[in-house]
C-alpha positions as a LaTeX table, in Angstrom:
\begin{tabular}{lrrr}
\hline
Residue & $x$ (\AA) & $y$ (\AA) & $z$ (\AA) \\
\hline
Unk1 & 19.16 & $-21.64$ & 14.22 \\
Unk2 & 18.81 & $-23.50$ & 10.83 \\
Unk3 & 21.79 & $-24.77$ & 10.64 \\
Unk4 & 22.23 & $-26.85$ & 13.80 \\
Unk5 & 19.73 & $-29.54$ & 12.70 \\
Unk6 & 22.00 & $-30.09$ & 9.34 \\
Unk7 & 25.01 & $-29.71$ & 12.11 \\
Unk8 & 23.57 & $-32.75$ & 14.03 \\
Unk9 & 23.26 & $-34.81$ & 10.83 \\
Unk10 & 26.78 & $-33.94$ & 9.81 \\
Unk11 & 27.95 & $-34.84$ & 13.28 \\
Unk12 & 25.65 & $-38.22$ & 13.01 \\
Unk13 & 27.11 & $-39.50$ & 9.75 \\
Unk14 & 30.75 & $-38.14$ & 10.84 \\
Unk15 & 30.54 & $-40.48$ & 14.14 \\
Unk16 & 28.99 & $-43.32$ & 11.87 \\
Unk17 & 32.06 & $-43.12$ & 9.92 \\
Unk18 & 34.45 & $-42.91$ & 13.23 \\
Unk19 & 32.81 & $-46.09$ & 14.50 \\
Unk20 & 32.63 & $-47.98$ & 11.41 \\
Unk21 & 36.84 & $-46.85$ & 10.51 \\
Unk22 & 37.71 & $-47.92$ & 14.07 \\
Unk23 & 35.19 & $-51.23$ & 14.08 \\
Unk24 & 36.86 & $-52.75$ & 10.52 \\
Unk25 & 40.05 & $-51.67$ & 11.11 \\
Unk26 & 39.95 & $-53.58$ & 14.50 \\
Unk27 & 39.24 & $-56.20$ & 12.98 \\
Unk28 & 41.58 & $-56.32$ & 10.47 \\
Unk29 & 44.48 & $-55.89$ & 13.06 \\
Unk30 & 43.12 & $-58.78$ & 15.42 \\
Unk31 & 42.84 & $-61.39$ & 12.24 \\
Unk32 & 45.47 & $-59.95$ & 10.20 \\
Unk33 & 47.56 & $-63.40$ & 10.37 \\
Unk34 & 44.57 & $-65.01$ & 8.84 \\
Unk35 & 44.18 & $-62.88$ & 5.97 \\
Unk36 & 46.01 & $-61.10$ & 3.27 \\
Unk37 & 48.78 & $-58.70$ & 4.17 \\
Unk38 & 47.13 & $-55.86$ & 2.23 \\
Unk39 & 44.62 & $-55.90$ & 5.09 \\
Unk40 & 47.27 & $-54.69$ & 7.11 \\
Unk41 & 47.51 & $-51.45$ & 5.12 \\
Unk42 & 43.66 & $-51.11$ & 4.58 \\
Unk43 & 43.97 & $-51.10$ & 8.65 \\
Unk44 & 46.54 & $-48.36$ & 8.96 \\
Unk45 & 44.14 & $-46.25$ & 6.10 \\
Unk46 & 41.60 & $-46.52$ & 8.31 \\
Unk47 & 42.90 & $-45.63$ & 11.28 \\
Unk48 & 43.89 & $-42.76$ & 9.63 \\
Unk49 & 40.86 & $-41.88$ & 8.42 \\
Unk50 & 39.23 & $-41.92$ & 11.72 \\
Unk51 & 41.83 & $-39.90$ & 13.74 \\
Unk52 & 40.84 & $-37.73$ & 11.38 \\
Unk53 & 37.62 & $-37.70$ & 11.42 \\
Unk54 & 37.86 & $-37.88$ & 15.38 \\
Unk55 & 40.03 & $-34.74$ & 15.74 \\
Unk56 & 37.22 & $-32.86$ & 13.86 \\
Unk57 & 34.39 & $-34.01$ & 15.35 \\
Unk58 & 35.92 & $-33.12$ & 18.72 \\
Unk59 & 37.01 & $-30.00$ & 17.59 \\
Unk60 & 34.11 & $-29.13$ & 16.56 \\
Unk61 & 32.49 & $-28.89$ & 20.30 \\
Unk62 & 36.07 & $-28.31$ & 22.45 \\
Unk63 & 38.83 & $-26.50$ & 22.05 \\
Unk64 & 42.43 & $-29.02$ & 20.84 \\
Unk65 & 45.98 & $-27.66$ & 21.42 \\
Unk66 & 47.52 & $-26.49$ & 17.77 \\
Unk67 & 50.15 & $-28.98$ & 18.26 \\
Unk68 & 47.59 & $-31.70$ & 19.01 \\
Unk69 & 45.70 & $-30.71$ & 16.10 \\
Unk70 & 48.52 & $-30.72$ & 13.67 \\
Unk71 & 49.29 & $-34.14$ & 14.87 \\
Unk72 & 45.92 & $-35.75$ & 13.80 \\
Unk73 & 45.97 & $-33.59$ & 10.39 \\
Unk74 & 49.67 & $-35.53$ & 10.00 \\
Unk75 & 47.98 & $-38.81$ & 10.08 \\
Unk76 & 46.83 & $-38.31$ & 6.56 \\
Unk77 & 50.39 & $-38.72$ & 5.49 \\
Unk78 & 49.46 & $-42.09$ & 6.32 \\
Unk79 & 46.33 & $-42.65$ & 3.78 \\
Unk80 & 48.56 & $-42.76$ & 0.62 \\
Unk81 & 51.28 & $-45.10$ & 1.55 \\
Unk82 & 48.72 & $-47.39$ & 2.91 \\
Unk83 & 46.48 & $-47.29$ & $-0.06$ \\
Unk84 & 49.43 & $-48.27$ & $-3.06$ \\
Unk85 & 50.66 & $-50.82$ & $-0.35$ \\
Unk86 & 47.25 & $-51.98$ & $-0.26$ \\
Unk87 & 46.60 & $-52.14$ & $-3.54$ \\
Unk88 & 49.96 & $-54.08$ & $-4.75$ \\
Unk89 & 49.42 & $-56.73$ & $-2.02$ \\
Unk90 & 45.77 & $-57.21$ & $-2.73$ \\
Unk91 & 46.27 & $-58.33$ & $-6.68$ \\
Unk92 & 49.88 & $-59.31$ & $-6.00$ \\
Unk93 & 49.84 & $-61.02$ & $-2.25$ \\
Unk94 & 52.79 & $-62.94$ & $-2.84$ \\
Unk95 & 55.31 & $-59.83$ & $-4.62$ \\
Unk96 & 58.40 & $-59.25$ & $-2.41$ \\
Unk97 & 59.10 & $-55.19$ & $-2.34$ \\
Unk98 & 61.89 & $-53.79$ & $-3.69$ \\
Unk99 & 62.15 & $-51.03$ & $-0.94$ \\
Unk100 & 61.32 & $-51.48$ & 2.92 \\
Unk101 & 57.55 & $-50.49$ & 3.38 \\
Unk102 & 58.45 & $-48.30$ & 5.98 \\
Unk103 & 60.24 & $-45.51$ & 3.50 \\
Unk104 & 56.72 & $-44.85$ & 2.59 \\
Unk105 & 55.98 & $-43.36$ & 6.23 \\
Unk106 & 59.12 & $-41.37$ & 6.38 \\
Unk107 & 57.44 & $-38.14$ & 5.96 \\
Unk108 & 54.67 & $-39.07$ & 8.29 \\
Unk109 & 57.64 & $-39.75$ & 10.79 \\
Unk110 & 59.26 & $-36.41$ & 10.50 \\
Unk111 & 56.15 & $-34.38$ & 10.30 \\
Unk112 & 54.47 & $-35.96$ & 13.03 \\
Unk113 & 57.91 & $-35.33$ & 14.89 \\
Unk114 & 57.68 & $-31.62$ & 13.96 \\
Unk115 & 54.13 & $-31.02$ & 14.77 \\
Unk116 & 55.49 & $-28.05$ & 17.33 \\
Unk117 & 57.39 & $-26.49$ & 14.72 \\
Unk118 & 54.37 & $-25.71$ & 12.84 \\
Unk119 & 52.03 & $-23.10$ & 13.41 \\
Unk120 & 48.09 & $-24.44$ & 13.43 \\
Unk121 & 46.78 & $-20.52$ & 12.80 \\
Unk122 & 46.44 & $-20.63$ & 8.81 \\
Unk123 & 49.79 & $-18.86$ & 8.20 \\
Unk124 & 51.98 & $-19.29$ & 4.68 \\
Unk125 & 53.34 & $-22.26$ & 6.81 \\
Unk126 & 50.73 & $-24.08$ & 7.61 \\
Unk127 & 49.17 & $-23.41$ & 4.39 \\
Unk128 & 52.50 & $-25.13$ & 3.14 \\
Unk129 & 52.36 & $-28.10$ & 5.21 \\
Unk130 & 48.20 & $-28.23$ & 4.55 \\
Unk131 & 48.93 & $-28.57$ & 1.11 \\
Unk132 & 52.04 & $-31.26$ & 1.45 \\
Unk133 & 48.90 & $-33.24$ & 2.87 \\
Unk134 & 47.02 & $-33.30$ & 0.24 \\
Unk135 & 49.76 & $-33.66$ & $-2.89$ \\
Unk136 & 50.83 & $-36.64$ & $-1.01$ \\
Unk137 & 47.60 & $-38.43$ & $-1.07$ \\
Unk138 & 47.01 & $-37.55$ & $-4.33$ \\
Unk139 & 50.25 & $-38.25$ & $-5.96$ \\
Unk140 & 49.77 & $-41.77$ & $-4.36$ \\
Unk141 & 46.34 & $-42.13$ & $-5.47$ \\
Unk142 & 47.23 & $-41.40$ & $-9.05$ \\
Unk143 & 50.44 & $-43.71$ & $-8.81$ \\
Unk144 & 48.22 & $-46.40$ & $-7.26$ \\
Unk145 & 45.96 & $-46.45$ & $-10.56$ \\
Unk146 & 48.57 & $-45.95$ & $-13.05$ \\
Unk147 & 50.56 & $-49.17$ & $-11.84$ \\
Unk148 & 47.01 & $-50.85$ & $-11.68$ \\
Unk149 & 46.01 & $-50.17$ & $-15.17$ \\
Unk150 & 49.45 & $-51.73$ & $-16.00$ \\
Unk151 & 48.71 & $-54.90$ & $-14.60$ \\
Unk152 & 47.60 & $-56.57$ & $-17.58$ \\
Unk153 & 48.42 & $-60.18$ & $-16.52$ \\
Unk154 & 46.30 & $-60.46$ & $-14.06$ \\
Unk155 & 42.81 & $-60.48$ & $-16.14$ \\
Unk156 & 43.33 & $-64.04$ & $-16.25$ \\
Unk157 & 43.40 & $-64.80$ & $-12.85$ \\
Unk158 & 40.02 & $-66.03$ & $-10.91$ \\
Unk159 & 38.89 & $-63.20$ & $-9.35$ \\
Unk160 & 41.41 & $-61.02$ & $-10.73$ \\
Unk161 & 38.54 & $-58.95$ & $-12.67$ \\
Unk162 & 36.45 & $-58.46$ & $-9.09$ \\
Unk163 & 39.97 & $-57.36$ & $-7.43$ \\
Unk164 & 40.33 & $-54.81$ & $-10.24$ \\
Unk165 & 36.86 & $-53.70$ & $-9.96$ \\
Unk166 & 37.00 & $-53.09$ & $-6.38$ \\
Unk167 & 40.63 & $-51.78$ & $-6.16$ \\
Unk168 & 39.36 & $-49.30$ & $-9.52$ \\
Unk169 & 36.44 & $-48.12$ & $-7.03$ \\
Unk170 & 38.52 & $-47.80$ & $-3.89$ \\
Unk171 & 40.88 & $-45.71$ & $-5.74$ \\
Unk172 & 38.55 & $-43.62$ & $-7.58$ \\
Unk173 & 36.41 & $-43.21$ & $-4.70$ \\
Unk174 & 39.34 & $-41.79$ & $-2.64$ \\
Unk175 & 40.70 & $-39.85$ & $-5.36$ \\
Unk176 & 37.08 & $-38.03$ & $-5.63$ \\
Unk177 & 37.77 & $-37.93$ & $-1.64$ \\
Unk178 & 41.25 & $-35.84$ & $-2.08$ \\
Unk179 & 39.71 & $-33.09$ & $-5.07$ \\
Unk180 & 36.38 & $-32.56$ & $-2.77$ \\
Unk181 & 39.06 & $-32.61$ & 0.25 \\
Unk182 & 41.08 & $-29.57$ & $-1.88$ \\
Unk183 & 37.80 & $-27.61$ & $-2.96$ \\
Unk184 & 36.28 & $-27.78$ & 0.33 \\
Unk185 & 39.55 & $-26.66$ & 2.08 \\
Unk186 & 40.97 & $-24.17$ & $-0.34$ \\
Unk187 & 38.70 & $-22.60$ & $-2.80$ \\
Unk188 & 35.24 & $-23.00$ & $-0.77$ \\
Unk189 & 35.84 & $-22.13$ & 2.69 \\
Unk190 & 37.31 & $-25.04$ & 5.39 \\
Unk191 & 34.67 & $-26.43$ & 7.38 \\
Unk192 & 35.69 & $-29.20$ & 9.84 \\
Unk193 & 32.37 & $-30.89$ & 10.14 \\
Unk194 & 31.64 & $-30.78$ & 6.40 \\
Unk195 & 35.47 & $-32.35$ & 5.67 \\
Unk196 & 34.12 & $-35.06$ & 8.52 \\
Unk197 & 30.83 & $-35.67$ & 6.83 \\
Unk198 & 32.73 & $-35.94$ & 3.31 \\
Unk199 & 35.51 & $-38.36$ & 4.77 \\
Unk200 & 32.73 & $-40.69$ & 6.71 \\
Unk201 & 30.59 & $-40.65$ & 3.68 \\
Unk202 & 33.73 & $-42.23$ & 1.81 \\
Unk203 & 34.15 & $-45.16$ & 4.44 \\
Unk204 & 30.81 & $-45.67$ & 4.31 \\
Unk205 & 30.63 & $-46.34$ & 0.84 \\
Unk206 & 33.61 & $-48.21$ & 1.06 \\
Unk207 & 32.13 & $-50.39$ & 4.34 \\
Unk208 & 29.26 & $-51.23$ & 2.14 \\
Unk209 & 30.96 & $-52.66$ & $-0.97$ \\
Unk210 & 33.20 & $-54.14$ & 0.62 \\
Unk211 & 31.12 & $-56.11$ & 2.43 \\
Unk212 & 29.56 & $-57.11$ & $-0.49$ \\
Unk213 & 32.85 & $-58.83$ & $-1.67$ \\
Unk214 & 33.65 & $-61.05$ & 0.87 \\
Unk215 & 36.83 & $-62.55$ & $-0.32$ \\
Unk216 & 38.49 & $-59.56$ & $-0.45$ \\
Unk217 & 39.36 & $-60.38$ & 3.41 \\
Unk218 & 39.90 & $-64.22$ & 2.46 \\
Unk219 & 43.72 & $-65.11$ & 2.40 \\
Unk220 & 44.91 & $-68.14$ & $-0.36$ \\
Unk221 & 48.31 & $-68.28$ & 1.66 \\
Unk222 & 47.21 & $-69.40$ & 4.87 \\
Unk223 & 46.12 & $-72.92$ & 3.76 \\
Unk224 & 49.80 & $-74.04$ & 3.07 \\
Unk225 & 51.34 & $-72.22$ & 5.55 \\
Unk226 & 53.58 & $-75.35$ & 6.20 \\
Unk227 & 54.37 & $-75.72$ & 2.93 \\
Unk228 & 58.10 & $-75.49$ & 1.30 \\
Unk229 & 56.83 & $-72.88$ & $-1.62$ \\
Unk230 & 57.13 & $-70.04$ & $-1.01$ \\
Unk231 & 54.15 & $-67.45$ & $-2.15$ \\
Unk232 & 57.19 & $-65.92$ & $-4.50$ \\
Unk233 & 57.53 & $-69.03$ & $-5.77$ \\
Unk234 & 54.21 & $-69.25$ & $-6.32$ \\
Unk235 & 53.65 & $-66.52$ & $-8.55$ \\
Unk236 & 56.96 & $-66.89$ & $-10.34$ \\
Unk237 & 55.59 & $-70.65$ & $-11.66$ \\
Unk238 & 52.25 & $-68.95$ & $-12.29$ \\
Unk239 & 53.89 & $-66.70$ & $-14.81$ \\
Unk240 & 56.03 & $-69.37$ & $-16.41$ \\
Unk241 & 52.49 & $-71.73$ & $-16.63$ \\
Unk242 & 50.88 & $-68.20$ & $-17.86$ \\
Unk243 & 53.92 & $-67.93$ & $-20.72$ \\
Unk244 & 53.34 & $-71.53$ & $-21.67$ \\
Unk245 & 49.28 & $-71.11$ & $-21.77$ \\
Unk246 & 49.56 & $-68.71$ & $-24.06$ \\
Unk247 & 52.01 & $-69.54$ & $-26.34$ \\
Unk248 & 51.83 & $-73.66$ & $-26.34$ \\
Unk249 & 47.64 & $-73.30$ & $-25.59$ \\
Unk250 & 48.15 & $-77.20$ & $-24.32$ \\
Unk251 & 44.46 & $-76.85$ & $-22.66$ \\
Unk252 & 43.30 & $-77.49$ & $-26.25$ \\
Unk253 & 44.06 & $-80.97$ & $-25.80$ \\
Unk254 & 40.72 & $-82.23$ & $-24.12$ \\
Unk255 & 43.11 & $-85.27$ & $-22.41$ \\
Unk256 & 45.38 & $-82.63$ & $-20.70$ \\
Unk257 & 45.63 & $-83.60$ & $-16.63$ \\
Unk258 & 47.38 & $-82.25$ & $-14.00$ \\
Unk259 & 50.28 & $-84.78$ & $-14.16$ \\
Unk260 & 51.07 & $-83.83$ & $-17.97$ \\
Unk261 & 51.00 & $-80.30$ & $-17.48$ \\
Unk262 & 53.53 & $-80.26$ & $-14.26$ \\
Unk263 & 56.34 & $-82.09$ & $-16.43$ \\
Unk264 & 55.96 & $-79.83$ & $-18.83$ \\
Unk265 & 57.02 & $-77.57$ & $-16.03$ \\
Unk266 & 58.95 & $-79.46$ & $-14.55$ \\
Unk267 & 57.63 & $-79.90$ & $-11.14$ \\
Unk268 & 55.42 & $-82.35$ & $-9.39$ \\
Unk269 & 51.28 & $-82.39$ & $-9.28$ \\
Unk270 & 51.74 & $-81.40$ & $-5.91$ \\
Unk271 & 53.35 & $-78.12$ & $-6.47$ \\
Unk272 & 51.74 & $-76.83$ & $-9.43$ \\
Unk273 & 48.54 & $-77.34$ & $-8.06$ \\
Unk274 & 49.12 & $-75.35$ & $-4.66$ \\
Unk275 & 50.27 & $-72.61$ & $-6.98$ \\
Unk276 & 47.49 & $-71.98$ & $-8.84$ \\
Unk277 & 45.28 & $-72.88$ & $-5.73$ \\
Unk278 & 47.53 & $-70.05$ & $-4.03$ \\
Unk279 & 47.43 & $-67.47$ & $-6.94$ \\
Unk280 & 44.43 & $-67.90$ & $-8.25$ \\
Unk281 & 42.04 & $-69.57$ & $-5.78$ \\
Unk282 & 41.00 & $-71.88$ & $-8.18$ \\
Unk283 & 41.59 & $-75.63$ & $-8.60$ \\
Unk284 & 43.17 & $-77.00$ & $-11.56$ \\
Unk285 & 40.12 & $-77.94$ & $-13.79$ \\
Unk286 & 38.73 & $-75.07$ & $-12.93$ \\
Unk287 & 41.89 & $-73.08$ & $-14.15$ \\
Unk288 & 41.96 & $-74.91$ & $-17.56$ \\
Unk289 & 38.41 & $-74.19$ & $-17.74$ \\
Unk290 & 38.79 & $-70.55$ & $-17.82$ \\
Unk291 & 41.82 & $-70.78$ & $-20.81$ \\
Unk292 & 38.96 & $-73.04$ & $-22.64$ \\
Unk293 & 36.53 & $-70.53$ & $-22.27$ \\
Unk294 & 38.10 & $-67.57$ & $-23.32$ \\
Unk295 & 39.28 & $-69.44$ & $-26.13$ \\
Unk296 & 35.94 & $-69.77$ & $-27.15$ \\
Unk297 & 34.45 & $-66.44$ & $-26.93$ \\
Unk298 & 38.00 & $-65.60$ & $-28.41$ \\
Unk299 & 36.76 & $-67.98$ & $-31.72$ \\
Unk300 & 33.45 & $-66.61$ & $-31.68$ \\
Unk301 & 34.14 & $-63.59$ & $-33.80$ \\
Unk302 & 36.20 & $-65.33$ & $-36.10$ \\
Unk303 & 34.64 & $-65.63$ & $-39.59$ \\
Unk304 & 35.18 & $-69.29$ & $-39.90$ \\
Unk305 & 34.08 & $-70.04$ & $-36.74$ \\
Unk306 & 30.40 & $-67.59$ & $-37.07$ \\
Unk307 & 28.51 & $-70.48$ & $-38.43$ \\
Unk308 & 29.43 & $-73.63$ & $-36.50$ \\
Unk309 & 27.66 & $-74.57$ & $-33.50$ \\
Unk310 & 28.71 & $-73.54$ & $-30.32$ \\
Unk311 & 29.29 & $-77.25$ & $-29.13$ \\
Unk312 & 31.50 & $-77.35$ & $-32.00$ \\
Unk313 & 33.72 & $-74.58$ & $-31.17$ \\
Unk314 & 33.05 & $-75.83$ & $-27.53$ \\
Unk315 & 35.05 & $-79.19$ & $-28.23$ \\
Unk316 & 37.78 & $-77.77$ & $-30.53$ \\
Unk317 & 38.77 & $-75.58$ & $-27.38$ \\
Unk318 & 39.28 & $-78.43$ & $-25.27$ \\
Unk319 & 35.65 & $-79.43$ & $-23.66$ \\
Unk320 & 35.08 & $-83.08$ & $-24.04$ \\
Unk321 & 31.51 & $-82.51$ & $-22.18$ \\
Unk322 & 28.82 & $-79.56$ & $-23.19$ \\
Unk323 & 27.57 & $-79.98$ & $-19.82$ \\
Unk324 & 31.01 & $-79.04$ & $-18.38$ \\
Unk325 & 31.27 & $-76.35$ & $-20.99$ \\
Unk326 & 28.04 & $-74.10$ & $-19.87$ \\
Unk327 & 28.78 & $-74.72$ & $-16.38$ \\
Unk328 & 32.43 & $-73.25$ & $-16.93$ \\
Unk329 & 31.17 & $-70.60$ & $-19.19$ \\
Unk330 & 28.05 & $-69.05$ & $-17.15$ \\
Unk331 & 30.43 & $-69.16$ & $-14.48$ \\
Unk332 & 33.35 & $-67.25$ & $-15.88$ \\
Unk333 & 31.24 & $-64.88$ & $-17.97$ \\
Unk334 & 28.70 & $-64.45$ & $-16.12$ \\
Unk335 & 26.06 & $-65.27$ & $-19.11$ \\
Unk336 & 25.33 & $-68.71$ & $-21.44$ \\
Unk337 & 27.47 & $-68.92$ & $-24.05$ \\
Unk338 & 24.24 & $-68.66$ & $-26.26$ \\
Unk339 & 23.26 & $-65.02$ & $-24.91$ \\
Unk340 & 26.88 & $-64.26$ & $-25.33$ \\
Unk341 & 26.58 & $-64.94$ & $-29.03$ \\
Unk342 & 23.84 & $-63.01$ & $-29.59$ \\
Unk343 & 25.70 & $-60.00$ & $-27.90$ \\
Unk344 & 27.90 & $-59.90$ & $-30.39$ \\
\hline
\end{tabular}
């Protein structure tokens, strides 16, 4: 009799889950052309998630055919496809895949499509196909954060260092989700609400933080949807402007504008500024700004640089104003550039 209370709070935070997996991922589907694709995936995860989560909750008080079972159990083949789709669209919205996204569901398809094949009574075979379940997830998990550790070009980017921090949690978080998923399962004993409470406990940690970072769901593209350039295009000028940023440094030149910077790249004001409006959902001062400040914190540790002033430094990197220099710097670090300094 001690148990069912802890029962009923497993089954409480397993439904909160359910509703909350169903309620954003709703969402997600019925504005998906006003956001970024990667929603799309983050969708499909969880839905998958809360078929899941459903088939165990239900299971838990009625009795599902094997077959059924084995069905909702396949849906996890879905979780880590979705999550490195989500994850390359959500720091790279404009890439083009090499490969059609659907080869990532191909084993979803045939499994799904075998579910009567395989026997839902703990056999060698199901233990098999059990354990294809959770190798998948994990090899895309791990995949997921290797490529994102690689993506060293991004740090630049507004926002690029929340998107990291996010995507770094959302993977971890899951990946903590698939070893718990493998203990509980296979070396503890398997326990359909627990595995419910431990999946709904995920989302909503997930629901939480993610609603903390609102523009996560926001979509650069969808402002020049009429335009001629392409989001490709986009990114491919971003990394030539990134190239010549970093090897030219032309935002040291506190007269640099818009118009000089686009002949050097040989397109018009109107185009480079969509791109880095696109890419980096900032505007072009404020893009400059960011090369300026980093520049400066990048001076700060220099020895000939320890004992000028900071205003000093400040217009050598390209400020003309100290004003505009604070403003750009509190907002890009996150701290004056005074408190900054003494860090160090």
């Amino acid at each position: 009799m001690s148990v069912q209370p802890i029962q009923y709070v497993e089954l409480l935070l397993g439904s909160i889950g359910v509703i909350l997996g169903v309620f954003f991922a709703t969402f997600l589907l019925f504005n998906y052309r006003k956001q970024n694709r990667a929603n799309l995936f983050l969708a499909i995860y969880l839905c998958a998630f809360s078929l899941r989560i459903g088939k165990s909750l239900f299971h838990n008080s009625f009795e599902i055919d094997a077959t059924l079972r084995t069905f909702f159990l396949s849906t996890l083949l879905c979780v880590g496809p979705s999550i490195w789709l989500y994850t390359r669209y959500l720091l790279n919205p404009g890439t083009k895949p090499r490969t059609p996204t659907l080869i990532h569901y191909v084993v979803f398809f045939i499994l799904a499509g075998s579910c009567w094949a395989i026997p839902n009574d703990g056999s060698w075979v199901f233990g098999i196909f059990y354990n294809i379940l959770i190798i998948h997830m994990f090899g895309y998990i791990v995949y997921s954060l290797f490529w994102l550790k690689q993506q060293k070009d991004i740090n630049s980017l507004h926002e690029g260092h929340k998107i990291k921090r996010w995507l770094y949690y959302f993977l971890g978080l899951n990946l903590l989700l698939v070893v718990m998923y493998f203990l509980i399962s296979e070396l503890i004993v398997t326990l359909y609400i627990g595995i419910s409470f431990l999946f709904s406990t995920v989302i909503i940690l997930l629901s939480f933080r993610a609603m903390k970072n609102p523009f996560l769901f926001r979509s650069a593209l969808k402002k020049y949807k009429n335009s001629i350039l392409d989001s490709s295009d986009s990114v491919r000028l971003m990394k030539k402007l990134k190239l010549m940023m970093e090897e030219e440094k032309p935002y040291l030149d506190p007269t640099l504008n818009l118009s000089q910077l686009s002949s050097k790249l040989g397109v018009s004001t109107k185009v480079l500024s969509q791109a880095i409006n696109q890419v980096t959902t900032l505007n072009y001062s404020q893009y400059i700004a960011q090369y300026r400040v980093e520049e400066v914190k990048r001076l700060m540790i220099m020895a000939p640089y320890t004992k000028m002033t900071i205003a000093a430094i400040a217009y050598d990197c390209g400020f003309n104003s100290i004003s505009t220099f604070n403003t750009a710097f509190k907002t890009f670090v996150g701290v004056t550039a005074t408190e900054y300094r003494k860090s160090l």
